[in-house]
Backbone as CSV, one residue per row, in Angstrom:
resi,resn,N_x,N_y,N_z,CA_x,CA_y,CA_z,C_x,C_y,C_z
1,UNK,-15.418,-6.098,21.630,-14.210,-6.293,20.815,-12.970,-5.882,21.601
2,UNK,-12.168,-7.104,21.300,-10.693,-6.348,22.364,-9.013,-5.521,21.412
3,UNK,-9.454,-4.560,21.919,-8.619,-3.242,21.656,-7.166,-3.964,21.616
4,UNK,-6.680,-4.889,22.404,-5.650,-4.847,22.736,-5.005,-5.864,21.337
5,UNK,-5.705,-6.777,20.558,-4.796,-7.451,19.810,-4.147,-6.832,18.820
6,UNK,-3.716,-7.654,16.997,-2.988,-7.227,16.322,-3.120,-5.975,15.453
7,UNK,-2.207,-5.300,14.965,-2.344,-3.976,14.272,-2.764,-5.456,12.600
8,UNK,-3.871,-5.137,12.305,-4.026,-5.480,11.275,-3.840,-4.699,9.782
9,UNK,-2.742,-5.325,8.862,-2.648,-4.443,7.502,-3.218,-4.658,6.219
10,UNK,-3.964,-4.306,5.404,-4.875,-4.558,4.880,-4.461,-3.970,3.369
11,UNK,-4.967,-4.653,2.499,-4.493,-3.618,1.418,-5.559,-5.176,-0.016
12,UNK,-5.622,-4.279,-1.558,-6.520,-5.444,-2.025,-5.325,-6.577,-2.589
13,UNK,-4.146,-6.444,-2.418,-3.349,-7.556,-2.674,-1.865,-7.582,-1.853
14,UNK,-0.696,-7.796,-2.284,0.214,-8.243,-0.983,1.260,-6.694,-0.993
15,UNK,0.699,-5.902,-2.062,1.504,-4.749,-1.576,1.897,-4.447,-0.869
16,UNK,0.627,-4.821,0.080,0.518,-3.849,1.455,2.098,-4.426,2.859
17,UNK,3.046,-5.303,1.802,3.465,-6.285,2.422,4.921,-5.493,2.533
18,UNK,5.086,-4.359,1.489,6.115,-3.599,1.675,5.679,-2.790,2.658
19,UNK,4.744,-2.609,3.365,4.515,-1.504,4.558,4.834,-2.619,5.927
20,UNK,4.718,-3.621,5.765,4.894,-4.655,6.669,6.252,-4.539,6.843
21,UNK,7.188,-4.893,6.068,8.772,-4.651,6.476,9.014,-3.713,7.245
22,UNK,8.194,-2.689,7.267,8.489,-1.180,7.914,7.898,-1.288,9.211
23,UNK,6.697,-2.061,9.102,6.148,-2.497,10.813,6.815,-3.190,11.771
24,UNK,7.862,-4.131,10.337,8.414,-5.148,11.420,9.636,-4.541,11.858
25,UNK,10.259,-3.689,11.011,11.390,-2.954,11.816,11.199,-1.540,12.832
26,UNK,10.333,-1.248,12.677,10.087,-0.038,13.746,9.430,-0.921,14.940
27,UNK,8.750,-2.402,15.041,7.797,-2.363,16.137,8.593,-4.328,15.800
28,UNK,9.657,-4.903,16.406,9.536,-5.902,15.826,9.139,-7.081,17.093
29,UNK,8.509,-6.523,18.035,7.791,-7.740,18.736,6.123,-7.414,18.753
30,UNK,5.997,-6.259,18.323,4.508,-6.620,18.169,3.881,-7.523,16.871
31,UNK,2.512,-8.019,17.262,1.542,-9.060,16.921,1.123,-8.584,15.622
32,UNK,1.419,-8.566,14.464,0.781,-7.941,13.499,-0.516,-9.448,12.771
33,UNK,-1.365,-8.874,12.033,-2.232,-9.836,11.125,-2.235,-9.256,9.692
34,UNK,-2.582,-9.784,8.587,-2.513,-9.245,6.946,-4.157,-9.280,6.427
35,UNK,-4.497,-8.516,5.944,-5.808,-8.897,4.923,-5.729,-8.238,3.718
36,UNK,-5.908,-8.952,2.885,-5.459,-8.919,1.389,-7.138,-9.164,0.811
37,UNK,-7.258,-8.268,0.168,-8.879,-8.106,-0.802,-8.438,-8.765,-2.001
38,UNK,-7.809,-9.785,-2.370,-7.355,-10.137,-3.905,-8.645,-10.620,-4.283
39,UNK,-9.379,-10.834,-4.263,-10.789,-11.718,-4.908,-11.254,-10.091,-5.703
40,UNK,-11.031,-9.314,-5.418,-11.535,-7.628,-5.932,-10.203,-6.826,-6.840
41,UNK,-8.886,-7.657,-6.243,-7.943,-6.999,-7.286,-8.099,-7.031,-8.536
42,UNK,-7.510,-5.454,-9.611,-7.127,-4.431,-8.650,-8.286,-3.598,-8.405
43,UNK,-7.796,-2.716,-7.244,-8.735,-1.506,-7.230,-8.748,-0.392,-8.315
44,UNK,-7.668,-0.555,-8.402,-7.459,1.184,-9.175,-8.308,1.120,-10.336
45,UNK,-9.286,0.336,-10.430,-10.206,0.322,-12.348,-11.625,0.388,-11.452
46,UNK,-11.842,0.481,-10.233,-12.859,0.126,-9.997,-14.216,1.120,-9.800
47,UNK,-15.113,1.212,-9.382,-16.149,2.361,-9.490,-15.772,2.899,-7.840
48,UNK,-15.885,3.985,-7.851,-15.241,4.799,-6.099,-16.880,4.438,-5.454
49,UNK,-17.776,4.349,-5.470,-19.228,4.176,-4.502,-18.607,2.274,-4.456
50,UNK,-18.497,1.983,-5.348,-18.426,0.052,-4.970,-17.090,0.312,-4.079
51,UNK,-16.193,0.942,-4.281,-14.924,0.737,-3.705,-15.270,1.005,-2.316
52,UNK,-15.915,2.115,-2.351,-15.885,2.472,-0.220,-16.590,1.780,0.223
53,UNK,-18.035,0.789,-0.347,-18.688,-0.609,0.430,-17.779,-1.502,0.517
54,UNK,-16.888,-1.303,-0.691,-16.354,-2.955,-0.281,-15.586,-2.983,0.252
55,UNK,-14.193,-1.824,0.925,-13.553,-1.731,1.313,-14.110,-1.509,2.560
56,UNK,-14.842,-0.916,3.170,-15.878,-0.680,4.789,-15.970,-2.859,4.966
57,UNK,-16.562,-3.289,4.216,-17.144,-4.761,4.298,-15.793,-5.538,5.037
58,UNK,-14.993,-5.423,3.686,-13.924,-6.493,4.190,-13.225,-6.311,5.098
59,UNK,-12.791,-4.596,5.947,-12.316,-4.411,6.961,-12.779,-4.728,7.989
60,UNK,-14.288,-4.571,7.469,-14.764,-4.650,9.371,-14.619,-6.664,9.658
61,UNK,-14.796,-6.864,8.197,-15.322,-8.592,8.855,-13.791,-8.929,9.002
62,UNK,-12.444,-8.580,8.454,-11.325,-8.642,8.833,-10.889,-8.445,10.272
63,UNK,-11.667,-6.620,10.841,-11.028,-6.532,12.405,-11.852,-7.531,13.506
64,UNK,-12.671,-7.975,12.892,-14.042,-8.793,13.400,-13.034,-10.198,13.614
65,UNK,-12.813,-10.617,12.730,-11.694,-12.534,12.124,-11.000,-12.117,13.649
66,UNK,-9.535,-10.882,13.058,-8.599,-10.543,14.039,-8.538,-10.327,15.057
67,UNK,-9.565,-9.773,15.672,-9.869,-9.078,17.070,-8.647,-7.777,17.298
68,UNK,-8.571,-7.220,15.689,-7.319,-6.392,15.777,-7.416,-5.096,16.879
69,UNK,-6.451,-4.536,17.085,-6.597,-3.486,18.000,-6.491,-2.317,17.173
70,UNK,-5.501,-2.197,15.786,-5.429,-0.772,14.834,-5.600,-1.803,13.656
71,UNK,-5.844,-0.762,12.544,-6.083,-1.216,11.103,-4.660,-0.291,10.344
72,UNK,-3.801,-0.642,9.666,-3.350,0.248,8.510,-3.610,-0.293,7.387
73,UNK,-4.252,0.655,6.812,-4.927,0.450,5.330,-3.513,0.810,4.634
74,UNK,-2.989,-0.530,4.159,-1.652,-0.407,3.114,-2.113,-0.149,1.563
75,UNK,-3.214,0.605,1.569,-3.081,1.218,0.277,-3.752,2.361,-0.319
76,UNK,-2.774,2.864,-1.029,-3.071,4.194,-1.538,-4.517,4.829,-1.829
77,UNK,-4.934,3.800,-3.309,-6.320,3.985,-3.227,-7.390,4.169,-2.497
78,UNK,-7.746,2.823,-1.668,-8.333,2.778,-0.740,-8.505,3.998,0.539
79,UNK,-6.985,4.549,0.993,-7.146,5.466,1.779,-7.595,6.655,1.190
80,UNK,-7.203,7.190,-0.149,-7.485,8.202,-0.490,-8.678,8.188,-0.834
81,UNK,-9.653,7.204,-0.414,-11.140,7.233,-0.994,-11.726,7.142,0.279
82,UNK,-11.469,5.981,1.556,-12.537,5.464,2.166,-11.644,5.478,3.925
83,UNK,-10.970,6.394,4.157,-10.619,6.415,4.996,-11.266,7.209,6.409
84,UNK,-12.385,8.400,5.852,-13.519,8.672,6.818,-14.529,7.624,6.837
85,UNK,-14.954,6.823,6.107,-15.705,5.697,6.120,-15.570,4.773,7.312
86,UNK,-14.102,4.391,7.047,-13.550,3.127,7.815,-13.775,4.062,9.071
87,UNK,-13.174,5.046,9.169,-12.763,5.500,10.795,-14.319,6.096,11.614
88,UNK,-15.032,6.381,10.932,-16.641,6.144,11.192,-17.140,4.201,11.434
89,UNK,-16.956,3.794,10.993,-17.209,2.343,11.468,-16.669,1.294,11.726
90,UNK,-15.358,1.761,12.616,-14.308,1.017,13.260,-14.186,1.802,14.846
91,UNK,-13.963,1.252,15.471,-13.832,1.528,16.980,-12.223,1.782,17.504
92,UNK,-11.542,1.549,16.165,-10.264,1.568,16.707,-9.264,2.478,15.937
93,UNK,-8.146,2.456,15.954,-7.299,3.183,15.082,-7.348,3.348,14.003
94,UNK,-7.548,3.898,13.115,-7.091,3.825,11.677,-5.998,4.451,10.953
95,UNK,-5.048,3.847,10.718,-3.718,4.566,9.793,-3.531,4.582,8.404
96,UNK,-3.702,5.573,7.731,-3.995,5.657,6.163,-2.789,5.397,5.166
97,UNK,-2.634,5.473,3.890,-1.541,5.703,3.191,-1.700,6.653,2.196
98,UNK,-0.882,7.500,2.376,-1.415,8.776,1.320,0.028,8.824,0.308
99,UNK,0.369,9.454,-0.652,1.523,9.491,-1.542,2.321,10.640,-1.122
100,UNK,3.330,10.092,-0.734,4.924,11.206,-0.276,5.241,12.518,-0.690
101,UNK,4.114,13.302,-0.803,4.402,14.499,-1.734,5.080,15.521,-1.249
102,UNK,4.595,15.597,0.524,5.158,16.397,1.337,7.265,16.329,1.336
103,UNK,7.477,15.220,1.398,8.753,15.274,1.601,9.288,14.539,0.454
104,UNK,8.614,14.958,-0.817,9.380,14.403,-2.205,9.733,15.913,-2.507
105,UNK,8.767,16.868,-2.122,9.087,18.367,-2.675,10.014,18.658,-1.835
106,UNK,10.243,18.600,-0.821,11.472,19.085,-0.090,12.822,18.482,-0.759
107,UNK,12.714,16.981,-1.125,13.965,16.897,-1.480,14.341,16.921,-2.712
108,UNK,13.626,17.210,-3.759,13.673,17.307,-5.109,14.757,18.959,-5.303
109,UNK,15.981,18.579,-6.324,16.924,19.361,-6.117,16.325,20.306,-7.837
110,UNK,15.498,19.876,-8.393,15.302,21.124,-9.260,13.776,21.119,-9.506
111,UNK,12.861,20.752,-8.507,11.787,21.032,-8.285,10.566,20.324,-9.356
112,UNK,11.324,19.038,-10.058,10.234,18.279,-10.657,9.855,17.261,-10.130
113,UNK,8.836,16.500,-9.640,8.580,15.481,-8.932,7.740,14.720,-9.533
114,UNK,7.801,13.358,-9.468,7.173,12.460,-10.668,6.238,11.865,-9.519
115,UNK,4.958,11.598,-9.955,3.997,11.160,-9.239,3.727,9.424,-9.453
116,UNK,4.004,8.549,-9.263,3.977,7.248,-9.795,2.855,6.239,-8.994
117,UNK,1.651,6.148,-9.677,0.798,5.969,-8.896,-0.209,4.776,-10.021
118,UNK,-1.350,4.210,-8.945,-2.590,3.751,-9.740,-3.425,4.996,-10.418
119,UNK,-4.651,4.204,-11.296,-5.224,5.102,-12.111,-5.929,6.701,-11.349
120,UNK,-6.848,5.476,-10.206,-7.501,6.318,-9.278,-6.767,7.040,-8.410
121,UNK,-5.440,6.714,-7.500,-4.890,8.082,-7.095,-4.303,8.928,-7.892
122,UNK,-4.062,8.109,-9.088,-3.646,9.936,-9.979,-4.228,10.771,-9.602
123,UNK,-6.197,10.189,-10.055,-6.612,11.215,-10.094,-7.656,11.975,-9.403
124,UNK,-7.177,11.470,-8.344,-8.312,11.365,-6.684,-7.888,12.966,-6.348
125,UNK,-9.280,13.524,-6.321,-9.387,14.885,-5.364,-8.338,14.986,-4.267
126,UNK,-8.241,14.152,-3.509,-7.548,14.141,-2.240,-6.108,14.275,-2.632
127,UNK,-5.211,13.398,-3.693,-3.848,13.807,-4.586,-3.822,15.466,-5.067
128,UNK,-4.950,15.756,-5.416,-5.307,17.168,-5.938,-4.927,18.517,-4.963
129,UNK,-5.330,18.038,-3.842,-5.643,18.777,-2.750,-3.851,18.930,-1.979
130,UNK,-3.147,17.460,-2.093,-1.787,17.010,-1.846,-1.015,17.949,-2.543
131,UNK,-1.021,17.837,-3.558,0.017,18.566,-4.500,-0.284,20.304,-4.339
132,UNK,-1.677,20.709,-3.856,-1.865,22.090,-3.613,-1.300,22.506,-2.541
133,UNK,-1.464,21.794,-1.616,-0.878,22.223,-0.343,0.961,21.937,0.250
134,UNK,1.817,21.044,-0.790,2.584,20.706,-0.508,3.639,20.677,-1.537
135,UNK,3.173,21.304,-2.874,4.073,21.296,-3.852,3.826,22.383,-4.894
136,UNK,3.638,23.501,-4.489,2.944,24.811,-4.739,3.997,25.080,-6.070
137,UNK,5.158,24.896,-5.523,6.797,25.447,-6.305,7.132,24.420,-7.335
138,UNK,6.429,23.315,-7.134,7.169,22.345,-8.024,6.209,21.885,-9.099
139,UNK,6.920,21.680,-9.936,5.802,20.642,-11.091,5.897,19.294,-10.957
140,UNK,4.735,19.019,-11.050,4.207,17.347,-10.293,3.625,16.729,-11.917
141,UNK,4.555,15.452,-12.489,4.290,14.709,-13.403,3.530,13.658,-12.975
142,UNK,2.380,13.168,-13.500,1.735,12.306,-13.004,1.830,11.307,-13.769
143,UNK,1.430,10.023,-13.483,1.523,8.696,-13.995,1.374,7.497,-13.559
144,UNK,0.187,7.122,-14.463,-0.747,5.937,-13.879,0.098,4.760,-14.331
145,UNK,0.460,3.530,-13.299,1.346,2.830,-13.239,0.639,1.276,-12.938
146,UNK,-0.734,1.080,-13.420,-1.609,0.806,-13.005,-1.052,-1.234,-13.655
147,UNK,-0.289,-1.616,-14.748,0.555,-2.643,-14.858,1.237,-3.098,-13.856
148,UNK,1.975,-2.241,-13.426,3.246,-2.644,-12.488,2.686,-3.243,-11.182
149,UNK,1.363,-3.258,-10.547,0.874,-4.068,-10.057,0.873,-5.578,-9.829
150,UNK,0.443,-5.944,-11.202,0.395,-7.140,-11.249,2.298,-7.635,-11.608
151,UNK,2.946,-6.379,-11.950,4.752,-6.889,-12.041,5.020,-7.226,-10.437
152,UNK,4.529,-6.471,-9.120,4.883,-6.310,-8.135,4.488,-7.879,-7.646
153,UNK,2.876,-8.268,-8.014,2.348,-9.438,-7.649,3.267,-10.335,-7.896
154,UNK,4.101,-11.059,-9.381,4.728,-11.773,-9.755,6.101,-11.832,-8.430
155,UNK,6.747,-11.053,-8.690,7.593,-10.699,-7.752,7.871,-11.365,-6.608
156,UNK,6.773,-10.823,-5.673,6.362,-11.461,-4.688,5.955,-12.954,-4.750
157,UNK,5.387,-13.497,-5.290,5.115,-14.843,-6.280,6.753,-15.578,-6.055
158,UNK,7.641,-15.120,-6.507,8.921,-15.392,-6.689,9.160,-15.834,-8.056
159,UNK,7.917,-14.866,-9.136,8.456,-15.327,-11.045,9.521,-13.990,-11.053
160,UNK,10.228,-13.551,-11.816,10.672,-12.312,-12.336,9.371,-11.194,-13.162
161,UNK,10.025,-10.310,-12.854,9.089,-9.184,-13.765,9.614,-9.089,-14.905
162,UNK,8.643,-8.521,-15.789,8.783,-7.856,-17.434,9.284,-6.832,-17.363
163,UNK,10.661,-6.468,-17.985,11.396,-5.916,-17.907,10.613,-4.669,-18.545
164,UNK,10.242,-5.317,-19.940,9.448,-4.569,-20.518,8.238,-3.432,-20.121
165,UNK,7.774,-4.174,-19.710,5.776,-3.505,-18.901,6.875,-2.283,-18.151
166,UNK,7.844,-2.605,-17.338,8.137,-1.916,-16.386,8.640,-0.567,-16.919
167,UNK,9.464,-0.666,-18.067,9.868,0.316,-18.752,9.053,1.276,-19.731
168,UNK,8.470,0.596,-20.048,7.448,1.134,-20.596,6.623,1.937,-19.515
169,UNK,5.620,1.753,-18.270,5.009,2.585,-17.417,6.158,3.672,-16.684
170,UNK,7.413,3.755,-17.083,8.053,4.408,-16.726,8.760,5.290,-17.481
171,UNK,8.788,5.318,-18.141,9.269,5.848,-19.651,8.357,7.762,-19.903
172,UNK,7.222,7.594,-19.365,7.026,9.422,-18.910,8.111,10.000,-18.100
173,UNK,8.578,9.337,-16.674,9.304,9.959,-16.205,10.520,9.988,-16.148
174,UNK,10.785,9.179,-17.141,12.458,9.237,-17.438,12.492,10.220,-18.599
175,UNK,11.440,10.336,-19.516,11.324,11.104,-20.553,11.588,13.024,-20.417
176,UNK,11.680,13.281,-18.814,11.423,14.300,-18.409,13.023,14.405,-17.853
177,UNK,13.635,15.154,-18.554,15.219,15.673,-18.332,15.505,16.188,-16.492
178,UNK,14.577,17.050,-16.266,14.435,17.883,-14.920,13.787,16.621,-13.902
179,UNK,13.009,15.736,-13.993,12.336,15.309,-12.994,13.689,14.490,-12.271
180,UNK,13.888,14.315,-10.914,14.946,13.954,-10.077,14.337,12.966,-9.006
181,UNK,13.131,13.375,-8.832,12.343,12.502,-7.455,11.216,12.132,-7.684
182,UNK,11.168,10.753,-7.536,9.306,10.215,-7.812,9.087,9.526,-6.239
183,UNK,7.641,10.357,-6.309,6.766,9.633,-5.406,6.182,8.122,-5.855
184,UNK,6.477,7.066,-5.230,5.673,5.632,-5.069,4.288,5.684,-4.329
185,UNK,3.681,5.970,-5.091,2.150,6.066,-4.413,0.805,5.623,-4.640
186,UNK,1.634,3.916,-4.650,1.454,2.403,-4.326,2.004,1.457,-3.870
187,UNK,1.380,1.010,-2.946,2.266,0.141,-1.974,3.063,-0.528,-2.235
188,UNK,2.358,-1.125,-3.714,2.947,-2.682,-4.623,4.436,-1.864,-4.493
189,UNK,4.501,-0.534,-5.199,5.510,-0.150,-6.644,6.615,-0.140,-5.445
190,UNK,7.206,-0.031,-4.129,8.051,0.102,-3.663,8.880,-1.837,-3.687
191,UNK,8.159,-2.311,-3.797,8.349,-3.622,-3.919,9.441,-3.939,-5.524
192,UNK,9.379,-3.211,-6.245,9.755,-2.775,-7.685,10.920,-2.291,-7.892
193,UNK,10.969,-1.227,-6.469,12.462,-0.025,-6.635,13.445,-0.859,-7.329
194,UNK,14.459,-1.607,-6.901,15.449,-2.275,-7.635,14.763,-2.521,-8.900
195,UNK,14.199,-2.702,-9.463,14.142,-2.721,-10.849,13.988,-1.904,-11.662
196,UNK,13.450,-0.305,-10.798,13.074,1.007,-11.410,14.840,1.154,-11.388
197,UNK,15.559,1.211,-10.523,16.679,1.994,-9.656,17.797,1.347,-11.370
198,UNK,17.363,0.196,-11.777,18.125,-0.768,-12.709,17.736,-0.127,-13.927
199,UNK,16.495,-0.103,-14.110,15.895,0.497,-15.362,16.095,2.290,-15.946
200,UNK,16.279,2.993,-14.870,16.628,4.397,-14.719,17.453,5.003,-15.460
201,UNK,17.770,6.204,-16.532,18.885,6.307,-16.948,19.587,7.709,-16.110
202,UNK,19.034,7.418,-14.989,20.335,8.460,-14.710,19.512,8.596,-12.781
203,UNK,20.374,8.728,-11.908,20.109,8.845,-10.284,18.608,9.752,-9.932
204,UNK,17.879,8.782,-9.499,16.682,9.440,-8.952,16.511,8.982,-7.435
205,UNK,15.606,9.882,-6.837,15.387,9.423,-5.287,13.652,8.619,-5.593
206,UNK,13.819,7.322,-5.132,12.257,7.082,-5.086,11.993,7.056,-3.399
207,UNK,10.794,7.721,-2.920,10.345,8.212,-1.696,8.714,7.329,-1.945
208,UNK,8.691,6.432,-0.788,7.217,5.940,-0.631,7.172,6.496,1.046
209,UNK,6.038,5.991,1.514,5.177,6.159,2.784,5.642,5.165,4.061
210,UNK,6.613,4.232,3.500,6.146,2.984,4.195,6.814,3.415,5.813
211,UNK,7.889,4.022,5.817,8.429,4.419,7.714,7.928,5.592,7.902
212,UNK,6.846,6.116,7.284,6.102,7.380,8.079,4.951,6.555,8.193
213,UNK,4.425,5.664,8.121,2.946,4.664,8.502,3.674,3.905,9.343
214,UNK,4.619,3.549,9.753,5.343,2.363,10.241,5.595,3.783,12.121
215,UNK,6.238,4.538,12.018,6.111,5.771,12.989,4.852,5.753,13.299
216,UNK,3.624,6.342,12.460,2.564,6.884,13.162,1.627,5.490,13.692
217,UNK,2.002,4.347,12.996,0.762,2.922,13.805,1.976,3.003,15.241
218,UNK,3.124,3.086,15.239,3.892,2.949,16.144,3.256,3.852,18.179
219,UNK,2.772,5.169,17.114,2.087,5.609,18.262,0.735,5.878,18.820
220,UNK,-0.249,4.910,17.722,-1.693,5.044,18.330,-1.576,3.017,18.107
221,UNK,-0.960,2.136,18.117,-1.326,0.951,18.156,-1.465,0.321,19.492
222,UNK,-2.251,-0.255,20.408,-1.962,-1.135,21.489,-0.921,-2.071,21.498
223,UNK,-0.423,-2.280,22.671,0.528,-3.468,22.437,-0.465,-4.817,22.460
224,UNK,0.886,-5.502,21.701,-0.104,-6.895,21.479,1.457,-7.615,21.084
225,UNK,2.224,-8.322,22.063,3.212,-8.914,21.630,3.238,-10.009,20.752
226,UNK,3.881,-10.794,19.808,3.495,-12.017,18.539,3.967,-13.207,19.604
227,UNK,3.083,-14.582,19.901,2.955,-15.202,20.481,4.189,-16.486,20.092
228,UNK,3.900,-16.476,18.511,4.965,-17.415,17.940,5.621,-16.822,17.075
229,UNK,6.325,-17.478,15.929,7.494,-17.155,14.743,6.665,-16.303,13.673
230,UNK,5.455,-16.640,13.292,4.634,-16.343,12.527,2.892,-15.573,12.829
231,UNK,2.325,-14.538,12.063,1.382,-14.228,12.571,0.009,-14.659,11.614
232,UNK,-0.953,-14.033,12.452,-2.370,-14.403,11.161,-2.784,-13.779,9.979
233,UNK,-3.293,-14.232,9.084,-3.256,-13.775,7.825,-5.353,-14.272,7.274
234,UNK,-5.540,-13.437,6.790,-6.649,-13.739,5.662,-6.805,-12.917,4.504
235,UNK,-7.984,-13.840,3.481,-7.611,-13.415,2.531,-9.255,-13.678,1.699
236,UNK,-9.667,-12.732,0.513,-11.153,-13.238,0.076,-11.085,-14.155,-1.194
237,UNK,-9.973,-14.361,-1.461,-9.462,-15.591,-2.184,-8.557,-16.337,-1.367
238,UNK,-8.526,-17.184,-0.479,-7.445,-17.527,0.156,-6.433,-18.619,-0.353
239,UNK,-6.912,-19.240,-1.331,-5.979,-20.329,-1.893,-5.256,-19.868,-2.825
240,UNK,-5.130,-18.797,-3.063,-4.411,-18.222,-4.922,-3.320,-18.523,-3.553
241,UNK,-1.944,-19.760,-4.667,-0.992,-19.837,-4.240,0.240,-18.738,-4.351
242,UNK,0.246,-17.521,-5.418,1.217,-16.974,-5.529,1.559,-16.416,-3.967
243,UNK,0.021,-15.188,-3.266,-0.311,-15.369,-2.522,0.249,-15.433,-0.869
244,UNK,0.347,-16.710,-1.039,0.598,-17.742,-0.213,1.986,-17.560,0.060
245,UNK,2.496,-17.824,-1.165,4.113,-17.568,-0.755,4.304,-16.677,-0.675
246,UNK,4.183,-15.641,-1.077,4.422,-14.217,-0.420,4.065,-13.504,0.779
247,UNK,2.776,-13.878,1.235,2.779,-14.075,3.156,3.864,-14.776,4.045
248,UNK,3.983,-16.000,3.469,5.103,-17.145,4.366,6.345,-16.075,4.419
249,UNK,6.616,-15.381,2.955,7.957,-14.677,3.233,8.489,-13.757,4.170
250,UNK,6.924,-13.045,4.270,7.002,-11.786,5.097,6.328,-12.678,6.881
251,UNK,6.304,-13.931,7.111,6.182,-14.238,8.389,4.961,-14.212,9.189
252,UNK,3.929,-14.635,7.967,2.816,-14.774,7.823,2.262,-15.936,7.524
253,UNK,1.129,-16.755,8.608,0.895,-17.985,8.455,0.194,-17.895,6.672
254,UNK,-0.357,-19.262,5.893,-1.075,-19.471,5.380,-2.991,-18.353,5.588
255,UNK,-2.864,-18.093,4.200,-4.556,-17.048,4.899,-5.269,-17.901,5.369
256,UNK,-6.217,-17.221,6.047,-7.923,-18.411,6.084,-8.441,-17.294,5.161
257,UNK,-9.559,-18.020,4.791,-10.462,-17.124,4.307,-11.569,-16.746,5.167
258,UNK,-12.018,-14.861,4.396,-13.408,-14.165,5.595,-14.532,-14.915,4.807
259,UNK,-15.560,-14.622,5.862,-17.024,-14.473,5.394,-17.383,-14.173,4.235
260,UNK,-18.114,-15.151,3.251,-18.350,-14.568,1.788,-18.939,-12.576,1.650
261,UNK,-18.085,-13.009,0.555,-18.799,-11.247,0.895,-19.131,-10.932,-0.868
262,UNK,-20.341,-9.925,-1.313,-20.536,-9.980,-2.645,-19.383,-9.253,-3.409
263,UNK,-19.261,-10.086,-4.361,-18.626,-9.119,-5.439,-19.128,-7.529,-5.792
């Protein structure tokens, strides 16, 4: 397998596409590729033993398609579950996405920090372990945001979102007088900000991951310069058109599709 091609980003739908903006501006002549698990979206409902096979499966037959040289797993879940997995049966880099807790507590000016996440990183050991070690002083509101997913999908799609759904999964942390700073800790939900930032009743900082993953693939990725205008893409549904247009946007050919793989 050759080390040297694209940093492949992976995530189970196009979330992972807001970490891509961040690849393309910290690194903008390297070769990137996309793999999108949508045939399994979402994760966040799913059983954690099915999640780390299927997430091990589709990466490897993904860096396998790509001949990638690094993997960033653009999503929350996934890393916070199966990220010793992957890096046990990958030969190459692996760059995780974990939720901003470290530098949401630093900048939170009266020490409440809203956690805005899927079901499963709410409530993933590894978030547990986050908030112990990095937010000792602060109170951490949590909240499963596990709708706004499929608002982020539309989006990207190019329909509008429900103003509604959105306000509503948000409505804990506006409900909270003191909270000032929420962590995005899902790839999708940064895709959203302008509509949280619209929906808000009063100035909050939203803090995601995407230029601290965009830094660290920056310094374990091989070079691999992009040959043309556009790079490679797959997908385990590859024809869902929403999809489609939302790769082209971010400068991404049409997917192919991988190797069948079981549900």
């Amino acid at each position: 397998m050759s080390h040297s091609g694209p940093v492949l980003v992976f995530d189970s739908g196009v979330g992972g596409l807001s970490v891509v903006a961040h690849l393309r501006a910290a690194m903008p002549e390297r070769a990137l590729a996309y793999l999108c698990d949508n045939a399994a979206l979402p994760y966040g409902t799913k059983d954690d033993a099915w999640l780390i096979e299927r997430i091990v499966a589709v990466c490897c037959a993904g860096v396998r398609a790509s001949r990638a040289g690094a993997l960033v797993v653009a999503c929350n879940t996934a890393s916070t579950l199966a990220l010793d997995a992957l890096r046990a049966a990958l030969p190459i880099p692996v760059v995780g996405t974990v939720p901003a807790i470290k530098p949401a507590a630093a900048m939170s000016r009266n020490g409440v920090i809203g956690l805005l996440a899927t079901s499963a990183t709410v409530r993933r050991r590894y978030t547990d372990r986050l908030i112990a070690r990095f937010a000792t002083e602060q109170r951490v509101v949590r909240v499963a945001g596990d709708a706004l997913v499929k608002q982020a999908e539309q989006v990207l799609a190019g329909s509008p979102p429900d103003a509604g759904v959105i306000e509503q999964a948000l409505a804990p942390l506006f409900a909270d007088a003191e909270l000032d700073t929420v962590v995005l800790g899902c790839t999708h939900f940064p895709l959203l900000r302008p509509f949280f930032e619209t929906l808000a009743p009063r100035p909050m900082q939203w803090i995601d991951s995407g230029a601290a993953i965009a830094r660290r693939t920056a310094t374990v990725a091989p070079q691999g310069s992009r040959i043309s205008g556009v790079d490679i893409s797959f997908a385990t549904a590859p024809a869902e058109a929403g999809m489609i247009r939302a790769l082209e946007r971010y400068e991404f050919a049409a997917p192919q599709g991988l190797e069948a793989l079981e549900q």
